[in-house]
C-alpha positions in Angstrom: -80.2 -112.0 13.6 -79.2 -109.1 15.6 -82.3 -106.3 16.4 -81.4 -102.8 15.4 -83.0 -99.7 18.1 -86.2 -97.7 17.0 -85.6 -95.6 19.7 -85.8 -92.2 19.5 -83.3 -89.8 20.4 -82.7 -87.1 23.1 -83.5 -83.5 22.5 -80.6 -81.8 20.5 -79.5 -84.8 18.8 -80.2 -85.1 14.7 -84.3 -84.3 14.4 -84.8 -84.6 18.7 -87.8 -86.5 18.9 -89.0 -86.8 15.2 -85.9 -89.1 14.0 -81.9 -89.2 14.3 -80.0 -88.7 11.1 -77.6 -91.4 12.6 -77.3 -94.4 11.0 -79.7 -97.3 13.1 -78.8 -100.9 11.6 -78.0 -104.4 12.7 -74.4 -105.0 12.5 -73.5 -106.5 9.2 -75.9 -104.4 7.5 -74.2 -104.6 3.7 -75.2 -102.5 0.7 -74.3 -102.8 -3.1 -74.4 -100.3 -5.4 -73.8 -100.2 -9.2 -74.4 -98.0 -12.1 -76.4 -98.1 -15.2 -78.1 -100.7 -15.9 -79.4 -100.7 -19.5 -80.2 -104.4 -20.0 -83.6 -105.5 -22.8 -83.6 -108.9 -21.6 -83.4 -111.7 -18.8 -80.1 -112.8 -18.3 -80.3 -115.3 -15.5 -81.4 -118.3 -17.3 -79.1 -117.6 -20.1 -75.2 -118.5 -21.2 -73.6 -116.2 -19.8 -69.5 -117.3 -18.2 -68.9 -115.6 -15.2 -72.0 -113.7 -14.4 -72.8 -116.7 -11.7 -70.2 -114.7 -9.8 -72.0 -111.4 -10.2 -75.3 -112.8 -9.4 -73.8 -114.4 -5.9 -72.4 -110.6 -4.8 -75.7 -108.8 -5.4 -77.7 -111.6 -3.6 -75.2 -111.6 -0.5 -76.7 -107.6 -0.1 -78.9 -106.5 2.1 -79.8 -103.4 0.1 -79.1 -103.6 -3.6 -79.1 -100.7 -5.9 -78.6 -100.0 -9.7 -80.3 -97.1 -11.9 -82.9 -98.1 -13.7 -82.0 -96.9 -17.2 -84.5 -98.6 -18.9 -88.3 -98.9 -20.0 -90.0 -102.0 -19.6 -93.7 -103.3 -20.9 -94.3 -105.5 -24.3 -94.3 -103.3 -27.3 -97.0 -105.8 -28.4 -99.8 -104.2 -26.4 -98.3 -100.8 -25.5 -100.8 -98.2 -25.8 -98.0 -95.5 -25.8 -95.8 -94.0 -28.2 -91.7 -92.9 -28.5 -91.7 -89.2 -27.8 -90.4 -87.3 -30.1 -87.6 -85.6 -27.3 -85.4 -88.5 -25.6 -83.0 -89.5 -23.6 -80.5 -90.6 -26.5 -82.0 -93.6 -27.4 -85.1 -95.4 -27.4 -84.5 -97.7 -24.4 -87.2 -100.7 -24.4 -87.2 -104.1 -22.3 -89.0 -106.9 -22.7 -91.7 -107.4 -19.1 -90.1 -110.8 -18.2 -86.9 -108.4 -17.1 -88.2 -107.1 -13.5 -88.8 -110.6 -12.2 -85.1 -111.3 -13.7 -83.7 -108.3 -11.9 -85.4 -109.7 -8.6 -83.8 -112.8 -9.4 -80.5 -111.3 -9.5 -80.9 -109.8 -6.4 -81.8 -105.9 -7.0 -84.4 -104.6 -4.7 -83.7 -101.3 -4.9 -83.8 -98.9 -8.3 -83.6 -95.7 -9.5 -85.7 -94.1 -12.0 -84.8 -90.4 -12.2 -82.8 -89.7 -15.4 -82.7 -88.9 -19.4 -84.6 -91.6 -20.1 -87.7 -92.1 -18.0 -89.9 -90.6 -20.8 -88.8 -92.3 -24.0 -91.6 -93.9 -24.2 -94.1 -91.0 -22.3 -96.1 -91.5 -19.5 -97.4 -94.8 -20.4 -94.2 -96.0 -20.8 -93.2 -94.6 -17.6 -96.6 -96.2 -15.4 -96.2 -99.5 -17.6 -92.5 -99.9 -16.0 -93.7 -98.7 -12.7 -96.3 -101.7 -12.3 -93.8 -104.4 -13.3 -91.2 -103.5 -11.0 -94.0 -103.1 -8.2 -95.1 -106.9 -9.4 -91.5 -107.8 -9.4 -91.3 -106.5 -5.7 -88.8 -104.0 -6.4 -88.5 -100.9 -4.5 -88.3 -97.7 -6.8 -88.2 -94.2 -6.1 -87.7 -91.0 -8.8 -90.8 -91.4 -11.2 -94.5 -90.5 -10.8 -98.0 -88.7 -11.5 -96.4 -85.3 -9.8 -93.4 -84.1 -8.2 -94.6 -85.2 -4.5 -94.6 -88.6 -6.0 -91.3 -88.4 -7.6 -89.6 -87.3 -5.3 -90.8 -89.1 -2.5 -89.0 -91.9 -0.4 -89.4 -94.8 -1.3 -88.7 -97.9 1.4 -87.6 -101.0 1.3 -88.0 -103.4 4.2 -85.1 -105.8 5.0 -83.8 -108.1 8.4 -81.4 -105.5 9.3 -83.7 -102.3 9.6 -85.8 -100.5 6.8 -83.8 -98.8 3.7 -85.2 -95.4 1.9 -84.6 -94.6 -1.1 -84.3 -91.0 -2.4 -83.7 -90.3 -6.3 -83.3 -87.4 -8.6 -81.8 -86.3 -11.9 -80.1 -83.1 -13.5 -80.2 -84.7 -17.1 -83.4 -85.1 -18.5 -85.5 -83.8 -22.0 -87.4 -80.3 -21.1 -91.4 -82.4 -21.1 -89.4 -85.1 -18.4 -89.9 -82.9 -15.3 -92.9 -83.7 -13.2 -94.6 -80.8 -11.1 -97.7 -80.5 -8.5 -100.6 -79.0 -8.7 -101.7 -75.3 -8.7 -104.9 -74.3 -8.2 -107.1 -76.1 -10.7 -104.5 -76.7 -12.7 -103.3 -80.5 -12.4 -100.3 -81.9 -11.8 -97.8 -83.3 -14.5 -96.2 -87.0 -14.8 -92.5 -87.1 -14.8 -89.6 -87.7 -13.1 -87.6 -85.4 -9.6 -85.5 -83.1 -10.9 -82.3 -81.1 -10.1 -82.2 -78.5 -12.2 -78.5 -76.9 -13.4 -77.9 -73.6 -14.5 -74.4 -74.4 -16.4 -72.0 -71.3 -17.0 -68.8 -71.8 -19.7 -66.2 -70.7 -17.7 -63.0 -69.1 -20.3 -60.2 -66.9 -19.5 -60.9 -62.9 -18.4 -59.7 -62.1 -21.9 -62.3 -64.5 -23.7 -64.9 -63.1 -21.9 -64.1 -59.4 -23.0 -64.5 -60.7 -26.4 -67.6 -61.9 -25.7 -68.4 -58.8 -24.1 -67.6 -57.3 -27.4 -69.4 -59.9 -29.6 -72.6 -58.8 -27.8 -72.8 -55.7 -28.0 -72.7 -56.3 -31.8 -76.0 -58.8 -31.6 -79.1 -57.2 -32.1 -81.8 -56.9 -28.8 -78.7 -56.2 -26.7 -79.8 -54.8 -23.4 -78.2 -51.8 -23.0 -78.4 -52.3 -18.8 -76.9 -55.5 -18.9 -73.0 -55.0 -17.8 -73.0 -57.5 -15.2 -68.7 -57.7 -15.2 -68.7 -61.4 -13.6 -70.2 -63.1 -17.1 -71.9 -62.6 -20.2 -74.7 -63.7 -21.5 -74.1 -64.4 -25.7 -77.3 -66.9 -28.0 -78.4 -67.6 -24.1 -75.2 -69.5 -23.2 -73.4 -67.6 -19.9 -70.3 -67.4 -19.8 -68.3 -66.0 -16.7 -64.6 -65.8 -16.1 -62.0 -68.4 -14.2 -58.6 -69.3 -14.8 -59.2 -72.6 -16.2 -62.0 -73.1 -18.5 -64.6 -75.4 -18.4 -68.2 -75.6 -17.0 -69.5 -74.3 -13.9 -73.3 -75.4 -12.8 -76.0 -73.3 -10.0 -78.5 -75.9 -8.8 -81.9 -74.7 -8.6 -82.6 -73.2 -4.5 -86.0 -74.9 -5.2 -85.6 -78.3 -6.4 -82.3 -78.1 -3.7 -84.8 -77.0 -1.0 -87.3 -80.1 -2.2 -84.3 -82.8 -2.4 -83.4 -81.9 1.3 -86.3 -82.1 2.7 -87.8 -85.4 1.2 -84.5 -86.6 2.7 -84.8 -85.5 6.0 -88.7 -87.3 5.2 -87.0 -90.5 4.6 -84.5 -90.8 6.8 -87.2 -89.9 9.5 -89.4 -92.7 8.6 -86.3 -95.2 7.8 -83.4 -97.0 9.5 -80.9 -96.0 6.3 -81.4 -93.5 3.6 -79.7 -94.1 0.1 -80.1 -90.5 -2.5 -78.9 -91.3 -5.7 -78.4 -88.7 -8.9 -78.3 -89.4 -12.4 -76.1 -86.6 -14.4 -74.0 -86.2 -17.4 -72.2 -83.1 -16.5 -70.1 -82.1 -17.5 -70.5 -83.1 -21.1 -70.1 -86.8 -20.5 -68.4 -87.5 -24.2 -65.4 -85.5 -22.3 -62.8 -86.9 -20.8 -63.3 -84.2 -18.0 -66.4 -85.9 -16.9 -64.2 -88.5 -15.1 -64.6 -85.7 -12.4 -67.4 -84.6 -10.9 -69.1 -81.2 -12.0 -68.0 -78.1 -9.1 -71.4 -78.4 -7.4 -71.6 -81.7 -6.5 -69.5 -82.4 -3.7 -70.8 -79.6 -1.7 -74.4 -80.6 -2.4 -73.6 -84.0 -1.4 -72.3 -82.9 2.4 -75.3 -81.1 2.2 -77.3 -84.6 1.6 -75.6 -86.5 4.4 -76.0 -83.6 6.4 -79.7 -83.8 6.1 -79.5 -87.8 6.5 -78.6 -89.5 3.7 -76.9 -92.9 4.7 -74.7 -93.1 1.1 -74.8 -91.0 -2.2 -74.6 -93.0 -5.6 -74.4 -91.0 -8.3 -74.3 -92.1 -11.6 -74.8 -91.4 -15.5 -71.5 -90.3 -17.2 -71.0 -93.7 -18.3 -67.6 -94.0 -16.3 -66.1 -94.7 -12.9 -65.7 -91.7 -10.9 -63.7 -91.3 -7.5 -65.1 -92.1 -3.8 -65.1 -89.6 -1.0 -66.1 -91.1 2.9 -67.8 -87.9 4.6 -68.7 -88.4 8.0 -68.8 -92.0 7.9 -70.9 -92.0 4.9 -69.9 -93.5 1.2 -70.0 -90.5 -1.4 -69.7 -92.8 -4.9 -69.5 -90.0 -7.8 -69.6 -92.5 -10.3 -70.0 -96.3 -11.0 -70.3 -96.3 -14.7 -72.2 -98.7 -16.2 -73.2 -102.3 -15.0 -75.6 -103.7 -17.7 -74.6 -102.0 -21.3 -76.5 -105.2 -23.1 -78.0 -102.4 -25.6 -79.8 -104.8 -28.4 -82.6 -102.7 -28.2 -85.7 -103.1 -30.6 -88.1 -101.2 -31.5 -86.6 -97.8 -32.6 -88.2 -95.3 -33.0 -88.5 -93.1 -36.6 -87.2 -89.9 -35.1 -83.4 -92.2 -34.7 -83.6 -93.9 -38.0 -83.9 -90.0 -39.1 -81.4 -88.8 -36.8 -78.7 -91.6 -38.1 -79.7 -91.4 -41.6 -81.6 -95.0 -41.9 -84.1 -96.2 -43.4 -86.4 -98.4 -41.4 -87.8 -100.4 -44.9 -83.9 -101.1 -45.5 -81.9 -100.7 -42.2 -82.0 -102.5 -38.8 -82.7 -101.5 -35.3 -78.9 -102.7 -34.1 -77.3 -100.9 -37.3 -78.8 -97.8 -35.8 -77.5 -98.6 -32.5 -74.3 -99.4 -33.6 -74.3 -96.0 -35.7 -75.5 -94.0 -32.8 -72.2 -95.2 -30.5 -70.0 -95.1 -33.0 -71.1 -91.3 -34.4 -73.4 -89.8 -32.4 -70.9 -87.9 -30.5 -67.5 -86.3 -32.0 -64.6 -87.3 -31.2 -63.4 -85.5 -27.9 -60.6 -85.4 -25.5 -59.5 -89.0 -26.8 -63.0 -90.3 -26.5 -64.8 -91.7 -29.9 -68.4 -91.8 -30.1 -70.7 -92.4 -27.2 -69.9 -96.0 -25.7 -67.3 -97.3 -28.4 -64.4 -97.7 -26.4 -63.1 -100.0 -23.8 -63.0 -97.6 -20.8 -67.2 -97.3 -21.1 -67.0 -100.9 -21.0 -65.1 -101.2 -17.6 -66.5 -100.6 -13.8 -66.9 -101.7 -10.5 -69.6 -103.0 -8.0 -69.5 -101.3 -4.2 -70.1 -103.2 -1.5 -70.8 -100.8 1.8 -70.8 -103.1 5.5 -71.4 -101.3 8.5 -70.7 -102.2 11.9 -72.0 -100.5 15.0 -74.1 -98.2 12.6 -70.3 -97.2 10.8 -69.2 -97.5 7.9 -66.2 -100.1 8.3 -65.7 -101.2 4.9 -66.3 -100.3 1.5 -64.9 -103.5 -1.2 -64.5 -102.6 -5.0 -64.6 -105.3 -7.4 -63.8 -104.8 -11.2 -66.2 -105.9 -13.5 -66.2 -105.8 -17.5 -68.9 -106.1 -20.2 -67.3 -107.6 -22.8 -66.7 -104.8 -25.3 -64.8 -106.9 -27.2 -67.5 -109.3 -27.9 -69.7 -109.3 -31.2 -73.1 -107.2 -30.4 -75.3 -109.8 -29.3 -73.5 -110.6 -26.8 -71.6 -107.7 -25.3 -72.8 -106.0 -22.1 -73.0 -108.7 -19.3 -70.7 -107.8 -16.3 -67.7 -110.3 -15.0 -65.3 -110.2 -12.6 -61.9 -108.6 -14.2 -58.3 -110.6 -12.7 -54.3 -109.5 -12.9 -53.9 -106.9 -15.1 -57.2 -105.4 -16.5 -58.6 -105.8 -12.8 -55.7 -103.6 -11.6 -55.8 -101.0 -14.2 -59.4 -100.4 -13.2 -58.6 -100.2 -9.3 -55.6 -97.9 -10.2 -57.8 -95.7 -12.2 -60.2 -95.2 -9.4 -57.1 -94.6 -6.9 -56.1 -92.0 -9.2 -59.3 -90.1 -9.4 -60.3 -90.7 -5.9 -57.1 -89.3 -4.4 -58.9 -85.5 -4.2 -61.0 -86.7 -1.7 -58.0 -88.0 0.5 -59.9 -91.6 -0.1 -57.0 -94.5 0.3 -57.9 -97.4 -1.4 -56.0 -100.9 -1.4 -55.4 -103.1 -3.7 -55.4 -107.1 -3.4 -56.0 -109.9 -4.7 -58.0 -108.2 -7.7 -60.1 -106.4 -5.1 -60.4 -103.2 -4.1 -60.5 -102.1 -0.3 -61.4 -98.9 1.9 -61.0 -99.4 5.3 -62.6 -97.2 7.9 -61.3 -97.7 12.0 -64.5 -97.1 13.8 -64.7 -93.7 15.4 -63.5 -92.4 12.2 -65.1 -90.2 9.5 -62.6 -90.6 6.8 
């Protein structure tokens, strides 16, 4: 095993003495990365063809990452609740799941996103302790904001990983806060709050204009030209419509610095963001929203290592700034959604009845339904393309990124319920129609990826940053 340097650098490089922002690990240093994992059971003792394969890649890691997008304690002796504002859905796991995960290989998860509060608090501090039994690292929920948003590290042969997470989709009670004064702080998860603007044509917005001034409580002061503000939706004008989204100074302020925090105190820094926007039921959220890409220079810039971002439910494209992975989207990687209990406030929502209905017909209701039908897209997860993704696998060489592999997984969507939801590796044509989908959406970013052998490849030469 090759020794990475804990030495500090010269004045004027990264943080002088404090800490580099350079990457410091032993060559070979490998991280994987996937999306979503929304998983209610073990899977590793199971029947299950092809996840063998899977199992081997995440194992092989150094630093293994998914997004925790589930909660897990036994609903037997829960002393919680649902709340009555979630993420969607009820997400609920049974306890014997975080040892299963560690099984599988993840050490590393996020917990920042819609639905770290399904359950409340206790269902938040109940999944906390199992994945701290199960030795996994986890970063993103806590009793305040300093907690959330804190760094959290994992310690590995080929120098010390921190993890950095944070969400812009969550319920209005999910955000946590610090104290002030005597008042305490609250529970929750790190936010990065969005202020999202419609953006329509310079005509649309004169109408608007016009439609206001007919609304009642119309501010007589408020001619701001560049948008208009109509039922407390802004909209501002653009030449192509769509949605436009200001990140809090605040929370962006926050982020940075418990970034610069962990990379100080770590060898490699991972920040990962869970987000639906734009509108995720959209076909237009195969792209990232207009914020992001700028905010995650900004990230790398203060340390980060690699961004994974993640929570539109699709693959997104990959940008290499300054040496560094950007992954905009991995879609999901667990989607094994047989979850039980539900709560009343769904049976309500789908029209069920809970005396005569079942737990999986509201979940089956809920994808197929719950969301209109949109760009091409029907319901929330009941096509193929939700079905399909990929599993990253970063290696670094002389603290640079030299390789980045992309390997096409699928979760059976066209298997009955039960049994849907378990990745495998995809071959010939389904494998390249994923590949080519992620060339396609990651040629903005100048990204080249190559495709052989049902694989995926970016290949950096060292010394370069893209």
């Amino acid at each position: 095993m090759e020794e990475y340097s804990h030495e500090h650098p010269t004045h004027g490089d990264g943080y002088d003495t404090v800490g580099s922002i350079d990457t410091n690990v032993a060559d070979g240093f490998t991280m994987v990365a996937v999306g979503d994992l929304i998983l209610s059971r073990p899977l590793t003792e199971g029947n299950h063809p092809g996840f063998d394969e899977i199992v081997q890649i995440l194992r092989d890691a150094d630093a293994t990452f998914g997004n925790m997008e589930t909660l897990i304690f036994d609903i037997r002796s829960f002393d919680g609740s649902p709340q009555a504002e979630h993420g969607g859905a009820y997400h609920i796991s049974v306890p014997e799941l975080g040892p299963d995960l560690k099984a599988m290989g993840f050490n590393l998860m996020s917990r920042a996103n819609n639905h770290t509060l399904d359950w409340g608090i206790e269902g938040m501090r109940e999944t906390s302790r199992i994945l701290d039994e199960s030795g996994i690292v986890h970063a993103g929920a806590g009793e305040n904001l300093a907690q959330a948003g804190a760094a959290r590290f994992l310690e590995t042969a080929r120098g010390r990983v921190a993890l950095v997470s944070f969400g812009t989709t969550f319920g209005p009670m999910f955000r946590a806060c610090d104290p002030a004064g005597e008042a305490p702080g609250r529970p929750g998860l790190n936010p990065l709050r969005l202020t999202e603007s419609i953006v329509v044509p310079p005509e649309i917005l004169k109408n608007l204009r016009q439609l206001r001034a007919t609304l009642p409580g119309t501010r007589s002061d408020d001619n701001d030209p560049a948008r208009v503000v109509v039922a407390g939706a802004i909209f501002k004008a653009g030449d192509e419509a769509g949605y436009s989204y200001e990140p809090s100074p605040s929370d962006v302020a926050e982020i940075l610095r418990n970034v610069r925090r962990g990379k100080q105190f770590s060898d490699f820094c991972v920040v990962t963001n869970h987000g639906h926007e734009p509108n995720w039921t959209h076909q237009v959220s195969q792209h990232p929203p207009d914020y992001e890409q700028s905010f995650a220079h900004k990230l790398i810039d203060a340390g980060a290592d690699a961004y994974v971002g993640h929570g539109p439910h699709l693959i997104r494209g990959i940008e290499i700034y300054k040496g560094r992975p950007i992954l905009y989207g991995l879609g999901n990687f667990f989607y094994d959604d047989l979850r039980t209990p539900v709560g009343a406030d769904m049976f309500e929502a789908y029209g069920k009845d809970p005396r005569r209905d079942t737990d999986a017909e509201v979940t089956v209701d809920e994808e197929a339904k719950g969301y209109p039908t949109v760009d091409g897209f029907v319901g929330a997860l009941s096509q193929t393309i939700f079905y399909e993704s990929i599993i990253t696998v970063s290696r670094f060489e002389q603290n640079q990124l030299v390789q980045l592999r992309l390997y096409p997984i699928e979760l059976g969507y066209s298997k009955r319920f039960a049994n849907r939801g378990v990745p495998r590796l995809v071959t010939g044509s389904q494998a390249r129609a994923i590949l080519e989908r992620l060339q396609k959406l990651s040629a903005p970013f100048a990204t080249r990826i190559v495709i052989d052998d049902d694989i995926g490849t970016i290949t950096l030469e060292r010394g370069s940053s893209s």
